[in-house]
C-alpha positions as CSV (number, residue, x, y, z in Angstrom):
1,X,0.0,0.0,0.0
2,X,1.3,3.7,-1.1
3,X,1.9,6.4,1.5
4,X,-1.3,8.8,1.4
5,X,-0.7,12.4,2.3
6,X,-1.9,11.9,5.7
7,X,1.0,9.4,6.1
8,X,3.4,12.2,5.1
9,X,2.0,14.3,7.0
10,X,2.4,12.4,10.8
11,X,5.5,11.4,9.5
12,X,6.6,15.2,9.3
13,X,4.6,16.5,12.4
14,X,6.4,13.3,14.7
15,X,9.7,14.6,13.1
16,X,9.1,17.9,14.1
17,X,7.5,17.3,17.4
18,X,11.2,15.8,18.6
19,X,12.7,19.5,19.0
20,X,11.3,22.0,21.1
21,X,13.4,24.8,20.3
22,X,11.9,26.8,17.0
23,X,16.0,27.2,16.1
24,X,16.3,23.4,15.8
25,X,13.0,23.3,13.9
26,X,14.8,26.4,11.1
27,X,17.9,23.8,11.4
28,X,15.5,20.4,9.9
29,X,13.8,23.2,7.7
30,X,17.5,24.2,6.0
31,X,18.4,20.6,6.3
32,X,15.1,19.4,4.6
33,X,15.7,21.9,1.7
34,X,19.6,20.9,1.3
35,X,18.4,17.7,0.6
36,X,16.0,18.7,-1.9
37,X,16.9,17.4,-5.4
38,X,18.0,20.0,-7.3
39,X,16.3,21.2,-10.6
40,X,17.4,20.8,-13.7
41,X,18.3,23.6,-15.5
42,X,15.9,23.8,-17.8
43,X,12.8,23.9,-15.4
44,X,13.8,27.1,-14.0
45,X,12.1,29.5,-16.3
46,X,9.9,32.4,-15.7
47,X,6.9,30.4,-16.0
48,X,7.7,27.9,-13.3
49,X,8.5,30.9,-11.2
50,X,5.7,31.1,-8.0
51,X,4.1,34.4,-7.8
52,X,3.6,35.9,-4.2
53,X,7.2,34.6,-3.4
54,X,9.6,37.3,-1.8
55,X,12.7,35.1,-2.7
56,X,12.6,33.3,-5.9
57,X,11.0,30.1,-5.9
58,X,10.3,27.3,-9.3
59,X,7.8,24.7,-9.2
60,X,8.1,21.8,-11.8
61,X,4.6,19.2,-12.5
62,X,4.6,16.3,-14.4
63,X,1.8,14.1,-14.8
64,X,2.7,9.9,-14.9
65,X,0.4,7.3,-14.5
66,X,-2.6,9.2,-13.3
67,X,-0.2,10.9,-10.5
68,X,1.4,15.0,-10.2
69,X,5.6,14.4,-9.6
70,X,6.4,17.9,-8.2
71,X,10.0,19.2,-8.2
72,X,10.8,22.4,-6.9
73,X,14.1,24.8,-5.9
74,X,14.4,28.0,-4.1
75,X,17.4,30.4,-3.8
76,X,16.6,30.8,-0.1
77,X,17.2,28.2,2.5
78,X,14.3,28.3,4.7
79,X,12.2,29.0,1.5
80,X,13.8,25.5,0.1
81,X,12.6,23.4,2.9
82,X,9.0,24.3,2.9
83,X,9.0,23.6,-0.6
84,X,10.7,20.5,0.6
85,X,7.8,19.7,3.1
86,X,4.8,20.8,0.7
87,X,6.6,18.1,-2.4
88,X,6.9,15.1,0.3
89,X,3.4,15.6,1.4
90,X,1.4,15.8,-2.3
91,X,4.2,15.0,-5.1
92,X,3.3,11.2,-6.3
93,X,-0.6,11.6,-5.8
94,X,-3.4,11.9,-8.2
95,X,-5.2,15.1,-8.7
96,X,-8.0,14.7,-7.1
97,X,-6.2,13.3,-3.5
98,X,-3.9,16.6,-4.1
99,X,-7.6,18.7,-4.0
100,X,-9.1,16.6,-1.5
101,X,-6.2,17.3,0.8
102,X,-6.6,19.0,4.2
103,X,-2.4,20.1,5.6
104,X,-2.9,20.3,8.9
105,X,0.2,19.7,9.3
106,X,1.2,23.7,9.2
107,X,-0.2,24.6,11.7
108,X,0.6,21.3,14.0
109,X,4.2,21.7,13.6
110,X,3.6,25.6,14.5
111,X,5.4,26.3,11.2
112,X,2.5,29.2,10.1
113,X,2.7,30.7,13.9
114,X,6.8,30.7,13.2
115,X,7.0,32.4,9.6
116,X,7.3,36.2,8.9
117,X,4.1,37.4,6.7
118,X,6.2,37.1,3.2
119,X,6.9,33.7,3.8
120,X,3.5,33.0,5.2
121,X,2.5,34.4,1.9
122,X,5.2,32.7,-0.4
123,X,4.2,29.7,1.6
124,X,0.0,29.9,0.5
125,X,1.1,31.1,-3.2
126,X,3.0,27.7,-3.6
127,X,0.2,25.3,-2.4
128,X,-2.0,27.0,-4.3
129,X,0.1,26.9,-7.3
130,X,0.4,23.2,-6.4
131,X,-3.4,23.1,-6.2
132,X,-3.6,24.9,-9.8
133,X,-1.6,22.2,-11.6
134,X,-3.7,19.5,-9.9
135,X,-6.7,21.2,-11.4
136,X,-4.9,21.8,-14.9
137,X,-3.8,18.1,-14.5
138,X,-7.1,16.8,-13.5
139,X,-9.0,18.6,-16.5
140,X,-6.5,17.8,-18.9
141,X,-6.4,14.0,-18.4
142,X,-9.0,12.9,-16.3
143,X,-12.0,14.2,-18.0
């Protein structure tokens, strides 16, 4: 049986929930996004730029076998592992489980609470640009 979303997302908050100290929780963040496979070249254009980002962030989706494989990058650290986070949780899932999906895990691991207002924002603009290719994806192929 596949990992659903809600899986990924205990799995994160029981990672989390093993620091107390918001500094160590920034340290997995950084260490969550240095892990992040890096993009390829070519999938950092303009149009795979996320809008409502203060630092510059690129979101890839590709649609294989009735599932969205997200790959994303940022040029800031913190930035990186929230993208990190937000592609473990919904990258490899169809459309429609993508949609359906409720990520409590945000506010569990304190990580809205903890973020200035840009990255709040930036934060928002890429699940919803996560959401919009779901939707694109879903239309597209699944109609």
């Amino acid at each position: 049986m596949s990992r659903t979303i809600n899986d990924a997302q205990d799995e994160i908050i029981e990672t989390f929930s093993a620091f107390d100290e918001w500094l160590d929780k920034y340290a997995l963040l950084i260490e969550l996004g240095n892990s992040l496979e890096t993009l390829d070249g070519r999938h950092k254009t303009e149009s795979n730029l996320i809008e409502g980002c203060q630092s510059r962030v690129w979101l890839h989706a590709e649609y294989t076998d009735g599932n969205v494989l997200f790959r994303g990058e940022s040029d800031a650290v913190i930035v990186k592992g929230i993208i990190s986070l937000l592609i473990n949780v919904l990258s490899g899932h169809s459309p429609q489980e993508i949609l359906d999906s409720d990520l409590y895990f945000i506010e569990r691991i304190g990580l809205r609470e903890h973020l200035s207002p840009t990255r709040s924002n930036g934060l928002l603009a890429m699940l919803r640009q996560m959401r919009m290719y779901a939707l694109a994806f879903q239309m597209k192929y699944e109609s």
